[in-house]
N, C-alpha and C positions, 0 to 999 in steps of 0.2 A: 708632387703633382705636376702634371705634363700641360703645358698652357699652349705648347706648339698647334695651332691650325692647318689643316689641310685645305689647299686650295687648290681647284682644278677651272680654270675658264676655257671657253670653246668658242671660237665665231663661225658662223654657218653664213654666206652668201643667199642672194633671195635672186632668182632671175627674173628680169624686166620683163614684163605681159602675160603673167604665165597660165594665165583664164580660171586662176584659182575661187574664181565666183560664182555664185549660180545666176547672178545680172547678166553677164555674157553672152547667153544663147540670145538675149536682147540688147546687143550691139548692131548699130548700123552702120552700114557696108557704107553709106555717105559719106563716111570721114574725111576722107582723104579729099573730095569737094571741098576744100577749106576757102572758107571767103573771110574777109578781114575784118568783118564785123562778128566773128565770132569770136566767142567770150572762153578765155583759155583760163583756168581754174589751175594754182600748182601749190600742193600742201607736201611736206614731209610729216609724216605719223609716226607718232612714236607708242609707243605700247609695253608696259611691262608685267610679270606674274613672278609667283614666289611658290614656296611649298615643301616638301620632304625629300622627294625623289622625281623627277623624270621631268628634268626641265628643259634639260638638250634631249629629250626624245623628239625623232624623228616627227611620229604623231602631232605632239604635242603643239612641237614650233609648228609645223603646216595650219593649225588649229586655229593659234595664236595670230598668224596672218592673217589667215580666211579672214577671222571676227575683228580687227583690225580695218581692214581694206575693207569689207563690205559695210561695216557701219559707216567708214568715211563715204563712201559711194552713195549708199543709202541716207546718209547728212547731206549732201550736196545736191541729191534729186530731189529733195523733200525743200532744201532752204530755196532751190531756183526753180521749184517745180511749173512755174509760170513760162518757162522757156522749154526749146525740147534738148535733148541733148544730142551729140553727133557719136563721141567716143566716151570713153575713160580707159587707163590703163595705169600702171606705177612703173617707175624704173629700177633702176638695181638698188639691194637694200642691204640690211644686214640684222643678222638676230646674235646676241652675247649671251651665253649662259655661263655661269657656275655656279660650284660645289661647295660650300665649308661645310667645318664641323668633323662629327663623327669620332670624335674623342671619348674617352671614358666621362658620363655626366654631360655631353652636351651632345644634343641630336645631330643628328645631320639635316642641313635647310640646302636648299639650290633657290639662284633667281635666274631669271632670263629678262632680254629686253630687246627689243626691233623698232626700226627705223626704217620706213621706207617713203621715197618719194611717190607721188601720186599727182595724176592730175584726170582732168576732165574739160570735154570740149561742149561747151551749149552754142546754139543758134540763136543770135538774138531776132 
């Protein structure tokens, strides 16, 4: 009996601001107005998924992001909703995936997982 695993991991880079939201089209152009009473919000998000096949798909991670980022986004407007907001954006990140398995008697599983920084600017 063969008990050797196959392992394959992958890192894929995430670029800083890439308007992968659909909030965006409701960005305001104010930001850069920054005054020092504004309340600067900075989270790192992490997020991970598991499954059979297609965890480094291309698709898949963009997916994994989106619903990521926009629910912190969507967290953040809802928890400071009483404020308005000026930006939000994230910085560079990164997504890991791999592969095991695949053996005679054992399936093949993949996980992936990302990390990206994120923040957001309100106006108090």
């Amino acid at each position: 009996m063969n008990t050797e695993t196959n392992l394959n991991e992958e890192e894929v880079k995430i670029n800083p601001d890439d308007s992968i939201d659909e909030f965006s089209v409701f960005k305001s152009e104010d930001f850069k107005k920054s005054k020092s009473t504004d309340l600067r919000i900075e989270e790192t998000i992490y997020r991970s998924w598991s499954g059979v096949r297609s965890c480094g798909d291309a698709n898949r991670i963009a997916n994994e992001v989106k619903v990521a980022y926009e629910g912190w986004v969507s967290q953040k407007l809802f928890e400071y909703r009483h404020l308005r907001y000026k930006t939000y954006g994230h910085g560079e990140g990164s997504v890991r995936t791999s592969n095991t398995g695949g053996n005679m008697g054992s399936p093949r599983r993949c996980r992936g997982s990302l990390t990206l920084p994120c923040y957001i600017i309100f106006e108090q």
